[in-house]
PDB file of N, CA, C and O in Angstrom:
ATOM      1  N   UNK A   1       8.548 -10.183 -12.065  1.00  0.00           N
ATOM      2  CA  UNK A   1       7.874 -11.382 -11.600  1.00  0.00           C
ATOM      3  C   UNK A   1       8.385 -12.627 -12.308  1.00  0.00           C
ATOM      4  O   UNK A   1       8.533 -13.677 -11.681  1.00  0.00           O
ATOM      5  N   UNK A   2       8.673 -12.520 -13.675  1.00  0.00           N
ATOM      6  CA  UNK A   2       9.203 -13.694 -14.073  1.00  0.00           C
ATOM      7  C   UNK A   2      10.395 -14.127 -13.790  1.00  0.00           C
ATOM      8  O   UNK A   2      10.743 -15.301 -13.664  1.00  0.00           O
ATOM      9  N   UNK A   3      11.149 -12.998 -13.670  1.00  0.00           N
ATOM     10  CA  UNK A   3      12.810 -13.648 -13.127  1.00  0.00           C
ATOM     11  C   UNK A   3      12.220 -14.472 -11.707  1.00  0.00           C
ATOM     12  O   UNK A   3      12.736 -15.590 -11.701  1.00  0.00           O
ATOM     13  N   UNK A   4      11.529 -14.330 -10.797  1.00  0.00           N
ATOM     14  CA  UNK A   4      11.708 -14.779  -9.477  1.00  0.00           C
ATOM     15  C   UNK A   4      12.350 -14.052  -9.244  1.00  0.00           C
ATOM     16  O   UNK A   4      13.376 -14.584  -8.822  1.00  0.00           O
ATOM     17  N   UNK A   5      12.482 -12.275  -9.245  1.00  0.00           N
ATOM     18  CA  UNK A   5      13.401 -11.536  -8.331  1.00  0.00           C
ATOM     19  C   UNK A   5      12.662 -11.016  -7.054  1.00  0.00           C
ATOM     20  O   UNK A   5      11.438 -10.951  -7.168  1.00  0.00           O
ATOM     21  N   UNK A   6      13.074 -10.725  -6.141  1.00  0.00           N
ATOM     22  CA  UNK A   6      12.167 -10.325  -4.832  1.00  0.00           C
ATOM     23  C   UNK A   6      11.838  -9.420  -5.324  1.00  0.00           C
ATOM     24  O   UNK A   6      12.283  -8.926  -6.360  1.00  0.00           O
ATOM     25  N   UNK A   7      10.818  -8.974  -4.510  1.00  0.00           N
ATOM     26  CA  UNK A   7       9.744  -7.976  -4.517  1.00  0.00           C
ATOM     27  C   UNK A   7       8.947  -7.222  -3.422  1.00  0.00           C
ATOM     28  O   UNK A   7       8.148  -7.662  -2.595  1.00  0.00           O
ATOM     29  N   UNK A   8       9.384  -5.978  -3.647  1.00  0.00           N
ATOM     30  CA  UNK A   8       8.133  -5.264  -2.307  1.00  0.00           C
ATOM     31  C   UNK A   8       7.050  -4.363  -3.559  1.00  0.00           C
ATOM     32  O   UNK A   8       7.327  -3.567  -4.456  1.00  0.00           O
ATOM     33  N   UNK A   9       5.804  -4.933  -3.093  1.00  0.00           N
ATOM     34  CA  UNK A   9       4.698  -3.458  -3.352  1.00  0.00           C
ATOM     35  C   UNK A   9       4.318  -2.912  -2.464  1.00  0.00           C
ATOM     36  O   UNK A   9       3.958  -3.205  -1.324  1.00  0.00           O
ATOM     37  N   UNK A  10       4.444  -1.750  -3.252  1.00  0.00           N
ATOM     38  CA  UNK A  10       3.847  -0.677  -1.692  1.00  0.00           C
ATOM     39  C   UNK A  10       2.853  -0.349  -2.635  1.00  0.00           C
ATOM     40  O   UNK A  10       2.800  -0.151  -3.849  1.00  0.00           O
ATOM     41  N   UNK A  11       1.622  -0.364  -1.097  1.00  0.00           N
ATOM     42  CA  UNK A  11      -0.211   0.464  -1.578  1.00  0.00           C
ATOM     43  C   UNK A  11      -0.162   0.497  -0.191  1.00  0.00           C
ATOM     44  O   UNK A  11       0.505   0.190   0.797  1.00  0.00           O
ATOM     45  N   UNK A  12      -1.751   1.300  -0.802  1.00  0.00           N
ATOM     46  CA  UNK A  12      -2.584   0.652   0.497  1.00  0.00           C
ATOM     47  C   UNK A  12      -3.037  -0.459   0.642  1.00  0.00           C
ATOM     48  O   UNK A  12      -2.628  -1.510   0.149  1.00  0.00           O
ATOM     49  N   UNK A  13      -4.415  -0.179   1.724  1.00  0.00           N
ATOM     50  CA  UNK A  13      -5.590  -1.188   1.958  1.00  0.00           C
ATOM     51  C   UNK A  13      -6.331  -0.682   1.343  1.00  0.00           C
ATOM     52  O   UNK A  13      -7.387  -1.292   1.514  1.00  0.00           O
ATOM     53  N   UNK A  14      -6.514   0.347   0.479  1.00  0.00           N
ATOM     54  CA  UNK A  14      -8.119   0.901   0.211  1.00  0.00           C
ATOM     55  C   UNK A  14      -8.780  -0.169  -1.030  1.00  0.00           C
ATOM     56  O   UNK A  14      -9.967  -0.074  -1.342  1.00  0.00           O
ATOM     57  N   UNK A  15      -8.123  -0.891  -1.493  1.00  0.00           N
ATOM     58  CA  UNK A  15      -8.596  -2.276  -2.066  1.00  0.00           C
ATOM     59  C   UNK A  15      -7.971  -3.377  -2.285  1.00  0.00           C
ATOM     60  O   UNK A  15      -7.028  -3.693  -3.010  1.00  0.00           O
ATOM     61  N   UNK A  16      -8.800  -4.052  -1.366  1.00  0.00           N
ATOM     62  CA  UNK A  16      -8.590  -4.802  -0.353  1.00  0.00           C
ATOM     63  C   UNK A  16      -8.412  -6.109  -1.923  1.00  0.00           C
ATOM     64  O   UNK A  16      -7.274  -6.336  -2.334  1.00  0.00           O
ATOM     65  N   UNK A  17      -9.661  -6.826  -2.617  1.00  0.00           N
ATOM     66  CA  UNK A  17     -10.157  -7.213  -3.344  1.00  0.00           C
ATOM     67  C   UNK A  17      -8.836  -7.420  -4.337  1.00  0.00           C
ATOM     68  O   UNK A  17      -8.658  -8.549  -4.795  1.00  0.00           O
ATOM     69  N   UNK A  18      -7.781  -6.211  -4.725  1.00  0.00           N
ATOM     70  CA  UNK A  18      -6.676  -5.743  -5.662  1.00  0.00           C
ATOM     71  C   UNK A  18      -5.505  -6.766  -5.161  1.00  0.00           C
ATOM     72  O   UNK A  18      -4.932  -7.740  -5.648  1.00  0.00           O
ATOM     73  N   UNK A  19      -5.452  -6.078  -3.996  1.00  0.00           N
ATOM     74  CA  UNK A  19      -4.484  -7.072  -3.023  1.00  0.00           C
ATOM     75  C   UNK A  19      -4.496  -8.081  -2.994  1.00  0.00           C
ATOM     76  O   UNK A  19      -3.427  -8.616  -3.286  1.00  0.00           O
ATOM     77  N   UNK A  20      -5.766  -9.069  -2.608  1.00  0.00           N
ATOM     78  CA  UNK A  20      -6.011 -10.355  -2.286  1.00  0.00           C
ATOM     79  C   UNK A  20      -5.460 -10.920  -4.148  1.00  0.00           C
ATOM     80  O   UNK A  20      -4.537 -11.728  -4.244  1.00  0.00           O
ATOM     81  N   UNK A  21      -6.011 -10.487  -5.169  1.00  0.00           N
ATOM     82  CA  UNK A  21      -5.956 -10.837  -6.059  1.00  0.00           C
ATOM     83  C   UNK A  21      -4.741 -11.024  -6.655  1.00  0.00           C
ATOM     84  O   UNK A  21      -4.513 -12.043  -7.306  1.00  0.00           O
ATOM     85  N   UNK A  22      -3.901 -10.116  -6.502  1.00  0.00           N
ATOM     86  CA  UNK A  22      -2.060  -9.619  -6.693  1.00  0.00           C
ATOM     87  C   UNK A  22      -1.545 -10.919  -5.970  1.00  0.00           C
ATOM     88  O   UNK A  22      -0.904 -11.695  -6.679  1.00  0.00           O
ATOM     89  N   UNK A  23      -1.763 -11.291  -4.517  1.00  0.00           N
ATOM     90  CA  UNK A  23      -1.212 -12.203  -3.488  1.00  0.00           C
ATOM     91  C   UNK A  23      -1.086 -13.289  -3.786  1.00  0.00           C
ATOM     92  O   UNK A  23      -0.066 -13.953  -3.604  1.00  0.00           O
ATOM     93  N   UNK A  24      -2.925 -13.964  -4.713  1.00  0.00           N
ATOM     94  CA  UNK A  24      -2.965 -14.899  -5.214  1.00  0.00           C
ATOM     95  C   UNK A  24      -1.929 -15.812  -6.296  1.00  0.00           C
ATOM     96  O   UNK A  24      -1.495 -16.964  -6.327  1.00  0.00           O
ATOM     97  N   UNK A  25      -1.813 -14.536  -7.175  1.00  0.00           N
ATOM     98  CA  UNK A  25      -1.140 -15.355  -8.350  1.00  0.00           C
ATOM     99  C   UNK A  25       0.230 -15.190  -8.072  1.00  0.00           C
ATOM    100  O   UNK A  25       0.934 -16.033  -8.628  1.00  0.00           O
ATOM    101  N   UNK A  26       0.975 -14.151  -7.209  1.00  0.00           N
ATOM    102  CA  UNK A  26       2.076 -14.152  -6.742  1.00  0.00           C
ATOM    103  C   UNK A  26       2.386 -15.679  -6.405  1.00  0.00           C
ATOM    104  O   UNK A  26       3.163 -16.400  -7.032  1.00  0.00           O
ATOM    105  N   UNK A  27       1.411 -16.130  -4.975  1.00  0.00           N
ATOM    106  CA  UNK A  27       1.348 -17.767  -4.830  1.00  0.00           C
ATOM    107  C   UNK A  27       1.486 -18.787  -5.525  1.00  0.00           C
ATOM    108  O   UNK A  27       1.999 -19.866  -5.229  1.00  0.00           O
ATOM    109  N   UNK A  28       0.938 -18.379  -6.636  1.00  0.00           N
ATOM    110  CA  UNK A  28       0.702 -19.535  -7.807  1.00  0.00           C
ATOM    111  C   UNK A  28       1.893 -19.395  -8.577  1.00  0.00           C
ATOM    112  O   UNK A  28       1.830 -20.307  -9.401  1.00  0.00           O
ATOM    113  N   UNK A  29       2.941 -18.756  -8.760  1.00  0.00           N
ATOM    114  CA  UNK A  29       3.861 -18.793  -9.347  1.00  0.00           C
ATOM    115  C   UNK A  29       4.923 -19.035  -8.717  1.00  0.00           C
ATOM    116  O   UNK A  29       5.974 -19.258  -9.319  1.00  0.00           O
ATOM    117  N   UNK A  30       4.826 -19.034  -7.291  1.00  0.00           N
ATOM    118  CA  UNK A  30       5.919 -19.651  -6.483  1.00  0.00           C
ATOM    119  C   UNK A  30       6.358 -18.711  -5.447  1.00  0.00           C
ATOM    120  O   UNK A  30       7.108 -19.285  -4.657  1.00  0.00           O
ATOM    121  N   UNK A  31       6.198 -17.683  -5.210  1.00  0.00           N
ATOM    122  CA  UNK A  31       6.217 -16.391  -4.315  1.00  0.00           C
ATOM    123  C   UNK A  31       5.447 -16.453  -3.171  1.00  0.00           C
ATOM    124  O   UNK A  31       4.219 -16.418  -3.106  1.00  0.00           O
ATOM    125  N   UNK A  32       6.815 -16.616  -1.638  1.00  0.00           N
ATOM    126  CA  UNK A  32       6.402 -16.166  -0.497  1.00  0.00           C
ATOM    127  C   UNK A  32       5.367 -15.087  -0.314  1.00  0.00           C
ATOM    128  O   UNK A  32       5.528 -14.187  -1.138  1.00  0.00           O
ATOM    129  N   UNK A  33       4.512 -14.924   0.378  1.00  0.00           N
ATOM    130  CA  UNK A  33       4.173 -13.432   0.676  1.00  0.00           C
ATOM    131  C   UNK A  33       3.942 -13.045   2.032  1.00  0.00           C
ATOM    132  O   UNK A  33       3.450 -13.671   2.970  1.00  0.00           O
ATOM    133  N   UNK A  34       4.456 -11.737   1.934  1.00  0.00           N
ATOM    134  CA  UNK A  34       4.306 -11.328   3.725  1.00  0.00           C
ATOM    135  C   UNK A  34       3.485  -9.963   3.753  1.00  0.00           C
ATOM    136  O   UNK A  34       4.011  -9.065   3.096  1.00  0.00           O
ATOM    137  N   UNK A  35       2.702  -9.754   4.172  1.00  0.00           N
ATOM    138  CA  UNK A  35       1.834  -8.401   4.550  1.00  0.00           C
ATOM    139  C   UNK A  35       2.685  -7.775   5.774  1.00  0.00           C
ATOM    140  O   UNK A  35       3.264  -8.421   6.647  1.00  0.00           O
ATOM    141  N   UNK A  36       2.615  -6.116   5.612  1.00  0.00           N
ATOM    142  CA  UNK A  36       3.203  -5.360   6.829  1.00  0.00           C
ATOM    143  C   UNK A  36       1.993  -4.511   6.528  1.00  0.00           C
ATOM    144  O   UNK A  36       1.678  -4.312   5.354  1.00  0.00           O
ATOM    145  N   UNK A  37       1.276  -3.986   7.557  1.00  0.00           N
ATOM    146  CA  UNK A  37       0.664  -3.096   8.012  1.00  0.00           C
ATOM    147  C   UNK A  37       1.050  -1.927   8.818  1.00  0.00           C
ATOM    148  O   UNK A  37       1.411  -2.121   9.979  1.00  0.00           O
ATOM    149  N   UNK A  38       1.019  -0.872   8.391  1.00  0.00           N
ATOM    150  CA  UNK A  38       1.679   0.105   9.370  1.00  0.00           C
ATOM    151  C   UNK A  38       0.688   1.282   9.608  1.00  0.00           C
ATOM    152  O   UNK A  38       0.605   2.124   8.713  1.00  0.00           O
ATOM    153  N   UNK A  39      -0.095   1.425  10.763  1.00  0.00           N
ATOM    154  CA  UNK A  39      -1.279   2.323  11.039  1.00  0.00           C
ATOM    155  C   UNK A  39      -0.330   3.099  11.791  1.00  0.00           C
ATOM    156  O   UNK A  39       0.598   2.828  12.554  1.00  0.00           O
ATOM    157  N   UNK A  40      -1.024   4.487  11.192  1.00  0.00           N
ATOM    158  CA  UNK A  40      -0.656   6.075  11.153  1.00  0.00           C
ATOM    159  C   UNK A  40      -1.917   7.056  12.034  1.00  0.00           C
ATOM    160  O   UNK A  40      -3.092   6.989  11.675  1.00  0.00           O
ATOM    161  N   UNK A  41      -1.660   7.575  12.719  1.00  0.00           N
ATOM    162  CA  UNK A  41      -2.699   8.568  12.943  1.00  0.00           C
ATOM    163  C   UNK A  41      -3.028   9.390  11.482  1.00  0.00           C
ATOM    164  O   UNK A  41      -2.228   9.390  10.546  1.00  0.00           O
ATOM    165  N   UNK A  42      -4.131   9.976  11.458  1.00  0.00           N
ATOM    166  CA  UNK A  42      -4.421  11.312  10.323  1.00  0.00           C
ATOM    167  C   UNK A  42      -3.706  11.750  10.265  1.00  0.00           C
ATOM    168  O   UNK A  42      -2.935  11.646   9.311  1.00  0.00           O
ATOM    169  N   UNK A  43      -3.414  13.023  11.931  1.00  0.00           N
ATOM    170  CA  UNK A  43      -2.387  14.317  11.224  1.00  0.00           C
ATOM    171  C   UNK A  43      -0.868  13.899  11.060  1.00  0.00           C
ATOM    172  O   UNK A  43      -0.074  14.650  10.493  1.00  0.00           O
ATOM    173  N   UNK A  44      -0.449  12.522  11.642  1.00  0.00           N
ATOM    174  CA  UNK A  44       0.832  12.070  11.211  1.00  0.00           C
ATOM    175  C   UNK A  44       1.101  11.771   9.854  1.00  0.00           C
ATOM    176  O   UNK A  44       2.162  12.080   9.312  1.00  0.00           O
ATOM    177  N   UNK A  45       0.097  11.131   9.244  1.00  0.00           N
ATOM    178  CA  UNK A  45      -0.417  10.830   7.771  1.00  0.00           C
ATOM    179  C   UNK A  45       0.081  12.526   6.956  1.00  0.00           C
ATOM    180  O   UNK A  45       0.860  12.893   6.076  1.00  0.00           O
ATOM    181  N   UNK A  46      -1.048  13.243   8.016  1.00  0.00           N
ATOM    182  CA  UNK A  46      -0.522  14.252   6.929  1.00  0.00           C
ATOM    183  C   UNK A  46       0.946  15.298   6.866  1.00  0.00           C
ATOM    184  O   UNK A  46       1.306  16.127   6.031  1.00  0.00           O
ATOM    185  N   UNK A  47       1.554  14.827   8.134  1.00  0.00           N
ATOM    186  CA  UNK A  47       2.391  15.953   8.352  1.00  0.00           C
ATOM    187  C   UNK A  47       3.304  15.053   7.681  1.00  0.00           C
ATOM    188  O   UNK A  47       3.793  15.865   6.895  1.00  0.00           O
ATOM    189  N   UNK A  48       3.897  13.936   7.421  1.00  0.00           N
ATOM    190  CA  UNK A  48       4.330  12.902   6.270  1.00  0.00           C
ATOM    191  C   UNK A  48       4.004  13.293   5.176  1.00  0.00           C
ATOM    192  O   UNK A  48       4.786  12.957   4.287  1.00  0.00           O
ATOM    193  N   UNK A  49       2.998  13.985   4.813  1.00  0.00           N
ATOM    194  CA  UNK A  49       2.529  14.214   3.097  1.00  0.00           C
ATOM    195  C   UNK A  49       3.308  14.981   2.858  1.00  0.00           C
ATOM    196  O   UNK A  49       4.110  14.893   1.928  1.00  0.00           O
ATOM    197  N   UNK A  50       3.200  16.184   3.912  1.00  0.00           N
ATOM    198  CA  UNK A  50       3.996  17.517   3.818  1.00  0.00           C
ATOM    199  C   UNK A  50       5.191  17.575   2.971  1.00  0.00           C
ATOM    200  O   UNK A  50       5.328  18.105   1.869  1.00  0.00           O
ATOM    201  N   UNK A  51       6.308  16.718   3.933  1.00  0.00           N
ATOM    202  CA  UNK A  51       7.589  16.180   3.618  1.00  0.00           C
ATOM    203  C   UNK A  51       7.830  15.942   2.359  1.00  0.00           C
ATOM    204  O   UNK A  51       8.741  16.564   1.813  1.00  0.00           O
ATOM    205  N   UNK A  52       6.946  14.847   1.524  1.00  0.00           N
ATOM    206  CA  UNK A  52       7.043  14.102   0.374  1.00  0.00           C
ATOM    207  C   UNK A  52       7.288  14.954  -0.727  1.00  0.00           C
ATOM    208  O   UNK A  52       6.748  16.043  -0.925  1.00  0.00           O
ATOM    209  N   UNK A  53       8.126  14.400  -1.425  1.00  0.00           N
ATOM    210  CA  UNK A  53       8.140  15.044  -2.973  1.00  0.00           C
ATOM    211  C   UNK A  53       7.296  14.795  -3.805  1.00  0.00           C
ATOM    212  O   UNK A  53       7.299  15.271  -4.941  1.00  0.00           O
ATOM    213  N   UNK A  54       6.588  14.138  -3.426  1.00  0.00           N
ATOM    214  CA  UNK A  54       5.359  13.478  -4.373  1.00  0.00           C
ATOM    215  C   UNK A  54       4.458  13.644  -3.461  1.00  0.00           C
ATOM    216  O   UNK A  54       4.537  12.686  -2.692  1.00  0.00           O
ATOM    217  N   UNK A  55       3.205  14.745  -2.978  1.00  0.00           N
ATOM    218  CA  UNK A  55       2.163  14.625  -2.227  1.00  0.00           C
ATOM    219  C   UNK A  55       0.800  15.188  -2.880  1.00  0.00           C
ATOM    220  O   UNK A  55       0.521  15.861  -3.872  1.00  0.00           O
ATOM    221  N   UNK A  56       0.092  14.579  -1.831  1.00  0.00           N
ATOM    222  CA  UNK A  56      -1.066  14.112  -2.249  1.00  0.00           C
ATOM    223  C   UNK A  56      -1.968  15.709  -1.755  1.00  0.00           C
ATOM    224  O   UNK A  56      -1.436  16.505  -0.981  1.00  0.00           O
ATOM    225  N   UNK A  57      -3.254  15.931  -2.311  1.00  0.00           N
ATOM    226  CA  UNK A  57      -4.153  17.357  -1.907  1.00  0.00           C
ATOM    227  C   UNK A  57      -4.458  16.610  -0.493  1.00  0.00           C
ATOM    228  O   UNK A  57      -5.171  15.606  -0.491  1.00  0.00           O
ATOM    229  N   UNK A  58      -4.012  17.023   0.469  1.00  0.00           N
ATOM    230  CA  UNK A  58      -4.559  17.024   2.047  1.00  0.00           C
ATOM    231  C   UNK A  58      -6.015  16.563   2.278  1.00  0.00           C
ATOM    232  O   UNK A  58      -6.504  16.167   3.336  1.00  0.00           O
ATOM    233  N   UNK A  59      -6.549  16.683   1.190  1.00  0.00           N
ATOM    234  CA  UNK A  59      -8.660  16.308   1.300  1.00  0.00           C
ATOM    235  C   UNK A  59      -8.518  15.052   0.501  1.00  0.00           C
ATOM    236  O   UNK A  59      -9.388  14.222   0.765  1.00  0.00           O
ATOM    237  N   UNK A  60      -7.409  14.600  -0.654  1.00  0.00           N
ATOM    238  CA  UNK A  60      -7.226  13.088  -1.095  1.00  0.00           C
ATOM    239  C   UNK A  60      -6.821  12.661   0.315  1.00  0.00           C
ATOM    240  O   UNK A  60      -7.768  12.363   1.043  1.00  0.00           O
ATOM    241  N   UNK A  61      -5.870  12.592   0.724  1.00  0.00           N
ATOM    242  CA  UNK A  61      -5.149  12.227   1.856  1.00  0.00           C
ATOM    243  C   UNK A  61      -6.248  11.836   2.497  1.00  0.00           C
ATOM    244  O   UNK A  61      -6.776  10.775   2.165  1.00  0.00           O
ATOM    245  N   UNK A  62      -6.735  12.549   3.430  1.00  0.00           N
ATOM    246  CA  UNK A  62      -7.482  12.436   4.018  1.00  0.00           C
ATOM    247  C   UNK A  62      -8.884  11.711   3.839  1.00  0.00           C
ATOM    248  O   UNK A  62      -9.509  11.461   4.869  1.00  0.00           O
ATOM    249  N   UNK A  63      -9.484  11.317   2.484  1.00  0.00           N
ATOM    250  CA  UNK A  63     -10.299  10.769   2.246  1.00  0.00           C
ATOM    251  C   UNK A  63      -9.462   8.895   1.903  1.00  0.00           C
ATOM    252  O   UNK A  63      -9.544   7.794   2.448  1.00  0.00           O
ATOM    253  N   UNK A  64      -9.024   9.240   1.198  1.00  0.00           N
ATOM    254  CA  UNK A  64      -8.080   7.731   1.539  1.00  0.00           C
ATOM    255  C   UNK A  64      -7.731   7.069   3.168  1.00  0.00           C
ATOM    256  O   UNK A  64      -7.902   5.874   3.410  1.00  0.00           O
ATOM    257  N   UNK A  65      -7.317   7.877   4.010  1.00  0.00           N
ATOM    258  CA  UNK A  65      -6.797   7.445   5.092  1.00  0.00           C
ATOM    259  C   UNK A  65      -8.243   7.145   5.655  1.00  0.00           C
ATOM    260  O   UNK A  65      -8.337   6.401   6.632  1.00  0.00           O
ATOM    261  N   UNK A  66      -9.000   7.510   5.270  1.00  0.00           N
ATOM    262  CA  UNK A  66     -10.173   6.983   6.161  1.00  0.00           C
ATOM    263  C   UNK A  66     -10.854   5.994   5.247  1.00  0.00           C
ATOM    264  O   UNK A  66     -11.896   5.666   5.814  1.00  0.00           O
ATOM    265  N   UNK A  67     -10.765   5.508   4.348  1.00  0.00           N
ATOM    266  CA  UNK A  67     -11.350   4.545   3.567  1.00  0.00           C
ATOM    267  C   UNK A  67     -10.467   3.228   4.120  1.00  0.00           C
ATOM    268  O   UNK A  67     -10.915   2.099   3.918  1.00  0.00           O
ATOM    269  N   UNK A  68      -9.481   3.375   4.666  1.00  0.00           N
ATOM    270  CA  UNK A  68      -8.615   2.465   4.494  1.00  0.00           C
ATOM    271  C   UNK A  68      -8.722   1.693   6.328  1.00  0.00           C
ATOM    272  O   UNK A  68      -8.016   0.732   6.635  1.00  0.00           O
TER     273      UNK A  68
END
């Protein structure tokens, strides 16, 4: 952040509050920001978990994807 080097974060939405707050001071220091949203069905969500080298227990998954 201090260089001014670009930047992607990846999250979710499941807090919302985190985000808005991150966006803010991004702003205040001089940083464009662009939101991408990308809605998933569930079992696409999960058949994506599958894949991952890093996945999540199918009942996290699934309790996240619906919080969100």
């Amino acid at each position: 952040m201090d260089g001014r080097l670009g930047m992607i974060v990846d999250g979710t939405a499941r807090d919302v509050n985190k985000i808005k707050k991150e966006k803010k001071e991004l702003e205040e220091i001089g940083y464009d920001c662009y939101m991408v949203f990308v809605n998933t069905t569930l079992p696409v969500a999960q058949q994506r978990n599958k894949k991952r080298s890093r996945r999540l227990p199918p009942k996290l998954l699934a309790k996240s994807w619906n919080q969100v």
